[in-house]
N, C-alpha and C positions, 0 to 999 in steps of 0.2 A: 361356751355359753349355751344353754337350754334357749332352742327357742321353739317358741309358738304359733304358729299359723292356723285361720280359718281357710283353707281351699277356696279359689275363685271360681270351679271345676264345681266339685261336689256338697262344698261346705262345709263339708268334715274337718273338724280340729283335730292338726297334729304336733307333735313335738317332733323336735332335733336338735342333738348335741351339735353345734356347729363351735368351730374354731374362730372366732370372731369377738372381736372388741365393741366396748362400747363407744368407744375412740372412731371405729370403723361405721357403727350404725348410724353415727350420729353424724358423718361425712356424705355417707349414702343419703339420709332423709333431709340433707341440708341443699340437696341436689348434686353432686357428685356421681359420676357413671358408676353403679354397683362392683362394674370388674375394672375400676380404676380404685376405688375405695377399701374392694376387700379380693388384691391378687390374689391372694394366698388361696381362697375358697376354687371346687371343683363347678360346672357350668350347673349342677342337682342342687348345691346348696344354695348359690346366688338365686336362683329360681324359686324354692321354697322360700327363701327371704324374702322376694318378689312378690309373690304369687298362694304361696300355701301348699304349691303343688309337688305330693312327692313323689321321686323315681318312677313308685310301681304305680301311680295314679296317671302320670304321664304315659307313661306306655300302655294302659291301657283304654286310655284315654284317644290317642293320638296313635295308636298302630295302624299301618293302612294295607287292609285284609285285600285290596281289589289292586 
């Protein structure tokens, strides 16, 4: 499924193919724990579903230089 996030971070809209039902989204937004709802997903996709945030925005977000 294509999905869509605005970033909590930056605000930037992005997209992602995620392997995810609507069966699944609709568990999660009913309150069900994201990684009880959608096992199948890696800890990068459950988060963009969360959040907006991707991969390379996290990391360069949240590296810690010190």
């Amino acid at each position: 499924m294509i999905i869509t996030r605005q970033s909590i971070l930056s605000k930037k809209i992005s997209t992602m193919d995620i392997d995810v039902s609507h069966e699944q989204i609709a568990l999660w937004e009913g309150g069900m724990l994201i990684q009880n709802a959608m096992p199948n997903l890696c800890e990068d996709e459950r988060e963009f579903i969360m959040t907006g945030i991707t991969p390379d925005e996290w990391d360069a977000h949240m590296c810690d230089d010190g």
